[in-house]
C-alpha positions, 0 to 999 in steps of 0.5 A, spaced: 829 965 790 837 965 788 842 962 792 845 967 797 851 963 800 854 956 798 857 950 802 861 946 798 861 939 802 869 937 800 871 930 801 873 923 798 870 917 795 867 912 801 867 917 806 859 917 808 859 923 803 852 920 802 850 920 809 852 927 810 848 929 804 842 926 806 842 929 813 843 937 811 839 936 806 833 933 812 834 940 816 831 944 811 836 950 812 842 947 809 840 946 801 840 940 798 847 937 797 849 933 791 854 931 786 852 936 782 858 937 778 860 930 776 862 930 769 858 922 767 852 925 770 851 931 767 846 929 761 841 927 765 842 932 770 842 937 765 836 934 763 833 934 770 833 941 769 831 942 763 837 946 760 841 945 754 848 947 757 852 948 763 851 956 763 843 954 763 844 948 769 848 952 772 843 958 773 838 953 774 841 949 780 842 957 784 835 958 784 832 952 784 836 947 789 836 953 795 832 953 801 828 958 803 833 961 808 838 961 800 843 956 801 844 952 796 850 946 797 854 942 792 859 935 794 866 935 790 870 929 790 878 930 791 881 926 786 885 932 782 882 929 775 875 930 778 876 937 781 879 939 774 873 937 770 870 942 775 874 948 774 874 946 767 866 946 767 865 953 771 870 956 766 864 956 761 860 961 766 859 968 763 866 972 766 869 967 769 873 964 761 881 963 762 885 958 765 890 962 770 884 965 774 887 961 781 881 955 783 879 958 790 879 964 786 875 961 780 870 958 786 869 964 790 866 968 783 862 962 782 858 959 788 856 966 792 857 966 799 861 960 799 863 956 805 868 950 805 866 943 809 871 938 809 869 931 810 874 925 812 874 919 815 880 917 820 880 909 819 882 910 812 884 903 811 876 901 811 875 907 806 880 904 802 876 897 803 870 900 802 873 904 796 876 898 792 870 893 794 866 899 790 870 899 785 871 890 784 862 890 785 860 897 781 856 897 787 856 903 791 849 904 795 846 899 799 839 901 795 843 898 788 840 892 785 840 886 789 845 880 786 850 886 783 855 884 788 859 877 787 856 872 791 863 869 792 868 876 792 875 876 791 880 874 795 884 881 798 888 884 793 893 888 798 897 890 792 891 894 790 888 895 796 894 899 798 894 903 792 887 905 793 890 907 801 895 911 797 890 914 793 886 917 799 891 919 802 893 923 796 886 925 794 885 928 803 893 932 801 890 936 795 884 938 799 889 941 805 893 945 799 887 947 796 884 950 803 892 953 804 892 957 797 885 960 799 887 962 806 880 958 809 878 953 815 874 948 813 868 947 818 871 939 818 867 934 821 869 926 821 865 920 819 866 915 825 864 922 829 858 923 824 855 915 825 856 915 832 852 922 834 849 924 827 845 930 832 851 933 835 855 932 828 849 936 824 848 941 829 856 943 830 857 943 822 851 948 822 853 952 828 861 953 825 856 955 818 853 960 821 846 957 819 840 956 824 837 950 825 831 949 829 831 947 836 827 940 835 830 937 828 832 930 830 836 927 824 832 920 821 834 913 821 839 912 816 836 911 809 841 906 807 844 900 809 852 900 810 855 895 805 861 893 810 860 886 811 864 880 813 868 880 808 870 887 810 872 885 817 876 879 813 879 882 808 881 888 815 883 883 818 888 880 812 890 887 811 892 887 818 896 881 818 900 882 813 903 889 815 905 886 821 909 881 818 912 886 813 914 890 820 916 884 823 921 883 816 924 889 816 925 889 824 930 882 821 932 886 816 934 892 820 938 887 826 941 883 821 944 889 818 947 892 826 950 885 828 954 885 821 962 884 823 965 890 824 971 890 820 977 895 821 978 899 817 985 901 818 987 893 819 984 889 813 985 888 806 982 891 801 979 885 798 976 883 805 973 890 806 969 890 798 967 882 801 965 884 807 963 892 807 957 895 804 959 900 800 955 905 803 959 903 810 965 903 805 965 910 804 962 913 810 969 909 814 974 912 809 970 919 809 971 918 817 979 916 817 981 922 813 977 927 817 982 924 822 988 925 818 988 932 818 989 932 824 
């Protein structure tokens, strides 16, 4: 059968993504979620599928990829590149060619029936963690091969770390202008809430879906290991740490600025006001004396 509605699961890399696949997928009403738009992966997906094209993978993945209730679901990652390959892939769908059709818009013409989840997790400087010990190792998943992962990891890099926070942060900021522009409400569903009572969080997932799911269906045990580790903990905690001196620092800093001598404008030379006084006090001062000379 053909898909009649679509969730597209909209979300960031290392926010257990995985995991909620895996237990839509488990229910048996909810399709069976994947990356199935990921540029790298296409060739072996499309042989998969046995098709020669996107147009062919495409159509396959409706009408095979659906369960009997006609869901079909898909996962799409946030970073803008990516969500631009998307875009770009679904415009070679017969009637959907051209570059000025809105992306909700492009979306909605493609996938039938489409509804919108986002997925995010709220400790990101973990996820940030997750995300550049993934990128340092190339292991993303607990089933990879054992030893791909140094034996000895690298110190914390919290240069690189906050440019992966900063990335996530950014990545979650174009999802929330993407469902602005098309007027929706994701169904959300946090990572830390998944984890603790996965039952709870597939079942109000599916509810705001309006999917039914069978009274019985319990979620499995986790497939996978989590990766976090020791050394995740260590590389939190250093993390931590030095924010708290860079606070600490700037505290100094700031109080060093307002116990700085004040200098009376009206009475001082010149030259002790350009030794003494910030340029940007220097101007605010004169700004103030003549406001007062109009008097």
């Amino acid at each position: 059968m053909r898909a009649t509605r679509s969730v597209l699961i909209c979300t960031t890399p290392r926010s257990g993504s995985t995991l909620l696949c895996r237990y839509l997928a488990a229910t048996g009403r909810a399709g069976a979620p994947q990356e199935y738009l990921l540029e790298a992966a296409l060739p072996v997906l499309y042989e998969r599928q046995g098709a020669v094209d996107f147009p062919a993978y495409f159509e396959a993945l409706l009408t095979r990829e659906v369960t009997p209730n006609g869901v079909f679901a898909a996962k799409l990652m946030g970073a803008p590149d990516a969500f631009a390959g998307y875009l770009a892939r679904l415009r070679e769908l017969p009637g959907l060619a051209g570059p000025e059709r809105p992306a909700h818009e492009l979306l909605a013409a493609a996938f039938p029936g489409v509804r919108y989840v986002w997925l995010t997790r709220r400790d990101r400087v973990r996820q940030a963690i997750s995300l550049q010990r993934a990128q340092g190792s190339g292991v993303w998943q607990s089933t990879q091969a054992a030893g791909a992962r140094p034996e000895e990891p690298a110190p914390l890099d919290l240069g690189a770390l906050d440019d992966r926070l900063g990335d996530l942060v950014a990545w979650d900021a174009h999802w929330e202008d993407f469902f602005a522009a098309a007027g929706v409400r994701p169904a959300t569903i946090v990572y830390e809430d998944l984890v603790r009572d996965p039952g709870a969080g597939v079942r109000e997932l599916l509810a705001a879906l309006e999917i039914e799911l069978p009274a019985d269906w319990k979620p499995g045990p986790p497939e996978r290991a989590r990766l976090a580790d020791d050394t995740s903990e260590r590389w939190l905690a250093d993390y931590r740490r030095d924010a708290k001196r860079a606070r600490a620092g700037a505290r100094r800093r700031s109080a060093a600025v307002e116990t700085r001598e004040y200098v009376r404008l009206d009475a001082a030379p010149a030259s002790e006001l350009a030794a003494r006084v910030p340029l940007g006090r220097l101007l605010k001062a004169l700004v103030v004396k003549l406001g007062r000379g109009r008097r």
